[in-house]
C-alpha positions in Angstrom: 114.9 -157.5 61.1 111.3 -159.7 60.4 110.7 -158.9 63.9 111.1 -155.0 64.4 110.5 -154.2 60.9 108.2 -155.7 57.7 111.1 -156.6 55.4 110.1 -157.0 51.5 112.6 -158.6 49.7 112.3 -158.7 46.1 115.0 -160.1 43.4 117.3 -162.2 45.8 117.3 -165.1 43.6 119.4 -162.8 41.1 122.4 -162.8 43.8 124.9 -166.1 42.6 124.0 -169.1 45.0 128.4 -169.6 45.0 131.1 -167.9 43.9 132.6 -164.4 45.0 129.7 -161.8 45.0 130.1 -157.9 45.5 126.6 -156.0 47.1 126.4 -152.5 45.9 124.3 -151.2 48.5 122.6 -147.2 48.7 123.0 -145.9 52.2 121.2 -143.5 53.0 120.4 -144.5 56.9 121.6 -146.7 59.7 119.4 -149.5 59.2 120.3 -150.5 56.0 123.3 -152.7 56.3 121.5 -155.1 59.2 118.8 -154.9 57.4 120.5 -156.5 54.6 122.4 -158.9 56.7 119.3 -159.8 58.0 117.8 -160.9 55.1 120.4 -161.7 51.9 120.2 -165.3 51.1 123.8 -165.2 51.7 126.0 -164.0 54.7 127.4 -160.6 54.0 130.3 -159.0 55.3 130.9 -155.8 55.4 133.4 -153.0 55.6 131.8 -151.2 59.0 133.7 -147.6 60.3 136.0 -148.6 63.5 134.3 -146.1 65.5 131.6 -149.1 65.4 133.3 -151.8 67.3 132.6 -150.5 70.8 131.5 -152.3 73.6 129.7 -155.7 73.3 129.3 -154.4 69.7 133.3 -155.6 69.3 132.9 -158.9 69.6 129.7 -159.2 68.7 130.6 -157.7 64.7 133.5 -159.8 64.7 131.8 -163.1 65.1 129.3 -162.3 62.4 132.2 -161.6 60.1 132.1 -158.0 59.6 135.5 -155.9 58.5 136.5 -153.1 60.9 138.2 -150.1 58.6 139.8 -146.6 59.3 138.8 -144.6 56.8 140.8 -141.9 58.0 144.0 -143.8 55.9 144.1 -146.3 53.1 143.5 -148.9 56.0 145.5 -151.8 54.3 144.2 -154.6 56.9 140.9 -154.2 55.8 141.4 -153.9 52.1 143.6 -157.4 52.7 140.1 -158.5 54.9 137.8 -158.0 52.3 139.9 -159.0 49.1 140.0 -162.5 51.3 136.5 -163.0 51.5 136.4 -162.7 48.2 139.4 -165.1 47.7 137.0 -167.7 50.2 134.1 -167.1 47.5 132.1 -165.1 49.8 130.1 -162.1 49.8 131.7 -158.6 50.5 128.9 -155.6 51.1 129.8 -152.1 49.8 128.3 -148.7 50.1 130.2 -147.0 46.9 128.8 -144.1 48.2 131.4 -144.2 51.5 128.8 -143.1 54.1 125.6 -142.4 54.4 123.7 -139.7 52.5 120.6 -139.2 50.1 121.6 -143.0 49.5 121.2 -142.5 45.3 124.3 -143.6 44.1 125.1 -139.6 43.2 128.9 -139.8 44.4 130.5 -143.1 44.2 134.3 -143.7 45.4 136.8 -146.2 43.9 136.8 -148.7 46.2 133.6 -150.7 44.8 135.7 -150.8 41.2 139.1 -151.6 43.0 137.3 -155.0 44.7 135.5 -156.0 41.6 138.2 -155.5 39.3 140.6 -156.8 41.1 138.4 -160.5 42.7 136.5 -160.5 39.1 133.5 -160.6 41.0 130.3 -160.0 39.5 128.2 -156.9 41.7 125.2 -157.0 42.6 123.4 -153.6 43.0 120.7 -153.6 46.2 118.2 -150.7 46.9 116.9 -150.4 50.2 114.1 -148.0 50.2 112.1 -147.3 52.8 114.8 -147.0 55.4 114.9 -143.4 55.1 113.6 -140.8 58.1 110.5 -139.8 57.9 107.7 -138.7 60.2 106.4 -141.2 63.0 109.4 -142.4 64.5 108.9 -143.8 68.1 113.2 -144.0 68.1 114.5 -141.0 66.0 117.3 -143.1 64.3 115.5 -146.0 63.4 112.8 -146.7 60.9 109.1 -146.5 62.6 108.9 -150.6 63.5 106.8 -152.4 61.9 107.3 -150.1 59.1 107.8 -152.0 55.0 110.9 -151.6 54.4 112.4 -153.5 50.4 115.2 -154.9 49.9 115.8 -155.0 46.2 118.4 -157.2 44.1 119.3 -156.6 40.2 121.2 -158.5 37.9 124.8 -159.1 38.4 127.4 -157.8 36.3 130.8 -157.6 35.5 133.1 -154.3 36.9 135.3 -154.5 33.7 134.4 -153.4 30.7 136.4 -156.5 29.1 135.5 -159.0 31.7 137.1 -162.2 30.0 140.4 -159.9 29.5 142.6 -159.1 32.1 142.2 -157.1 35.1 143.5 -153.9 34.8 143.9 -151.5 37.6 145.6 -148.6 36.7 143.6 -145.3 38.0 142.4 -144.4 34.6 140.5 -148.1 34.1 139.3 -147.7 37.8 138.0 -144.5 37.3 136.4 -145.6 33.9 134.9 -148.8 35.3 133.4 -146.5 38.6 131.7 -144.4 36.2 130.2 -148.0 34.2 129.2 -149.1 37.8 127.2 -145.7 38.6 125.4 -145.7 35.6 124.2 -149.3 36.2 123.4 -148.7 40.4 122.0 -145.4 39.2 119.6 -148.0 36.7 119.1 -150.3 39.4 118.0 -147.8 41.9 115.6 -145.8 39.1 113.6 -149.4 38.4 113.8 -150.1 42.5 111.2 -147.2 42.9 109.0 -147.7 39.9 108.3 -151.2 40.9 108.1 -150.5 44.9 106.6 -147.3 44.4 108.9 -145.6 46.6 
């Protein structure tokens, strides 16, 4: 990522040096989860589309730890995957959003909640900005290289409303604790541009 691109990263002392983390991430083009692989202080695995292990891609994901998933079903192998990183106190990269899009945190599914409530991890909401097309692309899906692109951690914080209570996860306290989460990402993302300028 330092080589092809100019990576900014601002806030990653914010992300816990131990302990189960989850990384809210905006997605709003293909760069943005290497890019954060490439420069978390932690290793992050994420939940990556099967149609993405292909090739020497395949093994390649798989020994960096990444999480193939169907999301054509509730694809129970890699829900069991990434609720054991979590279990292992590692770091499980999410884009609540599902795929990619205008990458602001507008539409966000249940599975973000469904992790946090139910590892108690604290999230932590990332804004990559500057990933985005634009105009002067040498290779029309990627950033132009050598382009700035930031990397932006915020605070962590608890899923649950209640988090010292138990972990409820009935669909009415995931549904209420997606809508806390998308106001806070929403936050995140709003004081991401002001202090990038993006």
């Amino acid at each position: 990522m330092y080589g092809l691109w100019k990576p900014r990263v601002l806030g990653a002392w914010r992300m816990p040096a131990t302990g189960p983390v989850v990384l809210a991430v905006n997605h709003s083009h293909m760069i943005d989860g290497p890019m954060l692989m490439g420069t978390a202080p932690r290793p992050v695995h994420f939940l990556i589309k099967k149609e993405a292990f292909v090739g020497p891609l395949d093994p390649f994901l798989r020994r960096i730890g990444q999480l193939k998933v169907d999301r054509t079903v509730a694809d129970r192998a890699a829900i069991t995957g990434a609720l054991g990183v979590l279990e292992r106190g590692g770091v499980l990269g999410i884009f609540p959003e599902g795929t990619r899009g205008e990458g602001d945190f507008a539409s966000l599914r249940a599975g973000l909640a469904y992790f946090a409530v139910r590892s108690q991890a604290p999230i932590v909401p990332v804004a990559v900005l500057g990933s985005k097309d634009r105009p002067g692309r040498l290779i029309p899906a990627l950033p132009p290289l050598r382009s700035r692109v930031d990397v932006v951690f915020g605070d962590p914080f608890p899923a649950a409303e209640d988090a010292d209570g138990p972990a409820k996860r009935t669909r009415a306290a995931l549904d209420a604790a997606t809508l806390r989460i998308q106001e806070r990402l929403s936050g995140h993302l709003a004081e991401a541009r002001r202090i990038t300028g993006r």
